[in-house]
BAMARGU-15673 format. One line per field, with one value per residue (C-alpha): x, y, z; residue number from 1; residue in one letter. Coordinates in nm, 2 decimals. Example, Ala and Ser with C-alpha at 12.3 -4.5 7.8 and 13.67 -1.06 7.14 Angstrom:
X	c(1.23|1.37);
Y	c(-0.45|-0.11);
Z	c(0.78|0.71);
n	c(1|2);
res	c(a|s);
% end
This chain:
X	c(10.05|10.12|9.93|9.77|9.48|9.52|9.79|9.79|9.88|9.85|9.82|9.86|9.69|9.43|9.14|9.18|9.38|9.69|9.62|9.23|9.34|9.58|9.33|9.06|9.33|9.44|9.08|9.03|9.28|9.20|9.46|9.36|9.40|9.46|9.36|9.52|9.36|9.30|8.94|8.70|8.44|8.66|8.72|8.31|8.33|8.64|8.44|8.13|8.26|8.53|8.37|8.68|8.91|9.02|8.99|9.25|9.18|9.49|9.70|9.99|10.19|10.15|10.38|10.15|9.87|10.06|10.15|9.83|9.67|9.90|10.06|9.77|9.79|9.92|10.24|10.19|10.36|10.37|10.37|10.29|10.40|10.20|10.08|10.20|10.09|10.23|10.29|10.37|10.60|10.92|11.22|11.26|10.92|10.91|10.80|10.91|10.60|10.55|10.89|10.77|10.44|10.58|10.88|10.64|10.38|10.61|10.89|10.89|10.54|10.73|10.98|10.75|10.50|10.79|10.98|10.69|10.59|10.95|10.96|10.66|10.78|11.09|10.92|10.72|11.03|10.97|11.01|10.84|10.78|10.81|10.68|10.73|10.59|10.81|10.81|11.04|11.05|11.29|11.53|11.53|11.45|11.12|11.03|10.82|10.81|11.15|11.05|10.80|11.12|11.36|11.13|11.13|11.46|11.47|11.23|11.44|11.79|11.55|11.42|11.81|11.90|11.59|11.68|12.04|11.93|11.68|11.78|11.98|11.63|11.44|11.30|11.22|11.23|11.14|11.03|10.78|10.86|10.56|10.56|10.19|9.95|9.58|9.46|9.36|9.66|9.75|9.40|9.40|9.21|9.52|9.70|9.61|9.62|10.01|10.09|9.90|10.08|10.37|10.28|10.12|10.49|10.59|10.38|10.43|10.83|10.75|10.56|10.78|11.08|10.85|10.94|10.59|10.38|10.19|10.16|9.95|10.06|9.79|9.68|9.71|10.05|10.16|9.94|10.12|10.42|10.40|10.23|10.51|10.71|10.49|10.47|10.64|10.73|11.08|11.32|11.61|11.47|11.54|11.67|11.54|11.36|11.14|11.05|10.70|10.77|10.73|11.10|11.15|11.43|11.66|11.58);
Y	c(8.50|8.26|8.42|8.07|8.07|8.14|8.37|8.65|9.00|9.33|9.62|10.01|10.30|10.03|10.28|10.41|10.44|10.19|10.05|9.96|9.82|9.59|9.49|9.41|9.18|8.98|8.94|8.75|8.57|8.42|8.55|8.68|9.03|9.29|9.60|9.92|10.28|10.58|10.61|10.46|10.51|10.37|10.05|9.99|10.01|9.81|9.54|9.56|9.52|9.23|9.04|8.83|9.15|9.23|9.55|9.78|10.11|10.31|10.64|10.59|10.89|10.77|10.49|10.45|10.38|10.16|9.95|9.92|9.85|9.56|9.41|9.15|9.08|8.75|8.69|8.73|8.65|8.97|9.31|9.61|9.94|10.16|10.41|10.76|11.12|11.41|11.81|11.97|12.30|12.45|12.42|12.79|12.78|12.44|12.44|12.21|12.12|11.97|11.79|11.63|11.51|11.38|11.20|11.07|10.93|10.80|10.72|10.62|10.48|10.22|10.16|10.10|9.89|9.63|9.65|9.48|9.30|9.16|9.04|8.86|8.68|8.57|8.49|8.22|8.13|8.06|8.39|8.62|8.91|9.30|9.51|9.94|10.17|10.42|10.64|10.74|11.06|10.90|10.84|11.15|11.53|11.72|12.08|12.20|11.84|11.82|11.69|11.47|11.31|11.31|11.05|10.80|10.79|10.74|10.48|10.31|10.31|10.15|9.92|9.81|9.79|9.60|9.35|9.36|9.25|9.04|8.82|8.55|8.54|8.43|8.74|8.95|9.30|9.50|9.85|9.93|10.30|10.38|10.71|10.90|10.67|10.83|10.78|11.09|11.15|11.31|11.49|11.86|11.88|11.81|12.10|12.47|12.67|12.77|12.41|12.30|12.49|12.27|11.97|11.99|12.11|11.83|11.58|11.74|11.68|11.33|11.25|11.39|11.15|10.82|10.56|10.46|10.80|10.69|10.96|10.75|10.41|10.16|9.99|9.68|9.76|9.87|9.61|9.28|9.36|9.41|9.10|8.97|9.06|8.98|8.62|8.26|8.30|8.44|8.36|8.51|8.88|9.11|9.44|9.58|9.87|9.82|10.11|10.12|10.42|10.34|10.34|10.71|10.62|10.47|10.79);
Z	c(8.02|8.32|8.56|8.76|8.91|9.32|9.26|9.54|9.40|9.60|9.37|9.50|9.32|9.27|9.21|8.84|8.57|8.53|8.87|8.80|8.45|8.63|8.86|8.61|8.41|8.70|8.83|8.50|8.52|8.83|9.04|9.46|9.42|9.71|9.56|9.78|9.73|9.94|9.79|9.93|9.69|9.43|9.63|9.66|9.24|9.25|9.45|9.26|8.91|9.05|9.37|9.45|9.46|9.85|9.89|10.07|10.22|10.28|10.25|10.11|10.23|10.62|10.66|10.99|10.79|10.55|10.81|10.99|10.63|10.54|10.84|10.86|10.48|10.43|10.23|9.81|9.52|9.37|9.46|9.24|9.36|9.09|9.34|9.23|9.12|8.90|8.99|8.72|8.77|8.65|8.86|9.00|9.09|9.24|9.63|9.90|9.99|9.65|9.71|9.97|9.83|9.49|9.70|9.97|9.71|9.42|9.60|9.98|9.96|9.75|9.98|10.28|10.10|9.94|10.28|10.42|10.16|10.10|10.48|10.44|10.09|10.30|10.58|10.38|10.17|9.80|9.66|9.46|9.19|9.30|8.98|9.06|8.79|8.65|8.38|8.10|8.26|8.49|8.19|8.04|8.16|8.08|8.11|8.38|8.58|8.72|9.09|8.88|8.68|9.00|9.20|8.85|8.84|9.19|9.17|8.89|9.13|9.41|9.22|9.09|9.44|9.56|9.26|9.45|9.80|9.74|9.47|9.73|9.88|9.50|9.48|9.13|9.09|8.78|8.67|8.40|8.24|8.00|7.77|7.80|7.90|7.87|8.25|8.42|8.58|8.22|8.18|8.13|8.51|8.65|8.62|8.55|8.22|8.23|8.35|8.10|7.81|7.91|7.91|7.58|7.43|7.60|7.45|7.09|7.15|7.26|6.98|6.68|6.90|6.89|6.59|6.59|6.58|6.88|7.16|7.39|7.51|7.47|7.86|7.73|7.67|8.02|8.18|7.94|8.02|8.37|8.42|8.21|8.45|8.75|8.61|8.65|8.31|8.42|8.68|8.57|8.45|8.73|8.84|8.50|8.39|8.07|7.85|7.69|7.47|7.09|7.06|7.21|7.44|7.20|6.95);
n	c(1|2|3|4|5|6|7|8|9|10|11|12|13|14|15|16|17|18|19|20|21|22|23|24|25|26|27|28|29|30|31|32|33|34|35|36|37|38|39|40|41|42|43|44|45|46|47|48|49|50|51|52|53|54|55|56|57|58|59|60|61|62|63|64|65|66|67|68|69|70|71|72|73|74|75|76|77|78|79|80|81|82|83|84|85|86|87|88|89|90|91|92|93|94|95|96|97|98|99|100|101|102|103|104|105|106|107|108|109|110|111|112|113|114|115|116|117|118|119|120|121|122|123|124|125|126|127|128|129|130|131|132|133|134|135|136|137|138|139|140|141|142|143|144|145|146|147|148|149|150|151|152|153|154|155|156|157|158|159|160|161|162|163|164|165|166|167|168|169|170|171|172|173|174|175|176|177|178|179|180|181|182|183|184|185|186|187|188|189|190|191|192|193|194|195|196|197|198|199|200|201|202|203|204|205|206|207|208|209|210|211|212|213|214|215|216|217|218|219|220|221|222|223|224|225|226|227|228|229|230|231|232|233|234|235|236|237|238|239|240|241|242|243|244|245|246|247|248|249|250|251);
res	c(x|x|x|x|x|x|x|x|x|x|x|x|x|x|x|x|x|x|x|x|x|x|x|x|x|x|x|x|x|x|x|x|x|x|x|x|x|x|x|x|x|x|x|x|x|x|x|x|x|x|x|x|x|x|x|x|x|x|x|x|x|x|x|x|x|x|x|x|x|x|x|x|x|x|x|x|x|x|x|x|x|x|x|x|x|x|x|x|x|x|x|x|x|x|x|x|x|x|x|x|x|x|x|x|x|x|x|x|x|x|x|x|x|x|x|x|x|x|x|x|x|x|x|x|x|x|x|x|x|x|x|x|x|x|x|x|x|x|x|x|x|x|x|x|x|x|x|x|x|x|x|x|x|x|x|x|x|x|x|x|x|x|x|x|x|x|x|x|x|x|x|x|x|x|x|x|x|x|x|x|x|x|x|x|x|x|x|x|x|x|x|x|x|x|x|x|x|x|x|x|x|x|x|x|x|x|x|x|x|x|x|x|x|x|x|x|x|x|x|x|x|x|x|x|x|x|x|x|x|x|x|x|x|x|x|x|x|x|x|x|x|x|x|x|x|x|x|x|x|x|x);
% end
């Protein structure tokens, strides 16, 4: 993986799961890493398990606060929108208030944060990577999380039109769209009993679709090939949206 040493990478949803993972593997690799999250207390473990990591403390659904957080970052070579959360809840029930949240987190924060990101990249002139975290939710409808699968595929149109705009200026951008990864966004906490029910169906359907038997998406997986992406090792990949599903897409 060309990842070089010196590389400066700002991560969102830094704190756990996919974002944490990410975090870890560029740390390793050498690379600056700007590590956002809303947590604070995550951010002190983030920093105490990876010194070098800069940590970020912001919430995402204030585009105030996301601009007071990372207007006086300086320019970076890639960007990886993977902030996001999950609602689960059936479309007649589904509230507008939970609209708002799922759009505002995994959708507009992404917007804001590579707006000024992108200025900054263009600003300094040589380019850069822009990575946004998807799902294959966004590809094709579940039960019981129709917002949740709305703002995926709304991520994967923005992230098409970013790739649109900002290629004259050198600039990448890709989606990742894993199946079930086990973070604990997917942990039965997250949702209540009846919720729960259908997420489970869910996951039974996904894994009698999946060439490869696997239910769960291994980290490493998600985390490769977004560095992939991420990386020097392409110039001409862009406006793409990568599936990490075991094949369940094309099934």
């Amino acid at each position: 993986m060309s990842i070089r040493k010196g590389l400066k990478c700002l991560v969102t949803g830094a704190g756990r799961g996919i974002g944490r993972a990410l975090v870890a593997e560029l740390h390793a690799r050498g690379a600056v890493v700007y590590a956002l999250s809303k947590n604070p207390d995550n951010l002190k473990k983030l920093k105490i398990e990876f010194p070098k990591v800069v940590p970020i403390c912001a919430d995402l659904g204030s585009v105030e606060d996301t601009r007071r957080a990372l207007e006086p970052i300086e320019a970076v070579d890639c960007l990886i929108n993977n902030a996001g959360i999950f609602e689960p809840g059936d479309f007649l029930e589904a509230t507008s208030e939970s609209f708002d949240k799922q759009f505002n987190i995994n959708l507009r924060s992404a917007l804001t944060v590579s707006q000024i990101t992108a200025k900054k990249m263009i600003a300094r002139g040589n380019g850069g990577s822009i990575v946004n975290i998807s799902s294959i939710s966004g590809q094709r409808p579940e039960h019981g999380i129709a917002i949740y699968c709305c703002t995926k595929a709304a991520i994967d149109m923005l992230t098409k039109c970013m790739a649109l705009e900002l290629g004259p200026h050198k600039i990448r951008v890709n989606a990742v769209a894993p199946a079930n990864v086990d973070t604990d966004l997917n942990q039965p906490g997250s949702y209540g009993e009846e919720e729960k029910e259908k997420v489970e169906q869910n996951q039974k359907l996904l894994l009698q679709r999946t060439p490869t038997g696997t239910l769960w998406m291994p980290m490493s997986d998600i985390v490769n090939t977004t560095l992939f992406l991420a990386s020097d090792l392409t110039s001409q990949i862009t406006g793409q949206v990568l599936a990490v599903d075991g094949g369940y897409l094309a099934n």
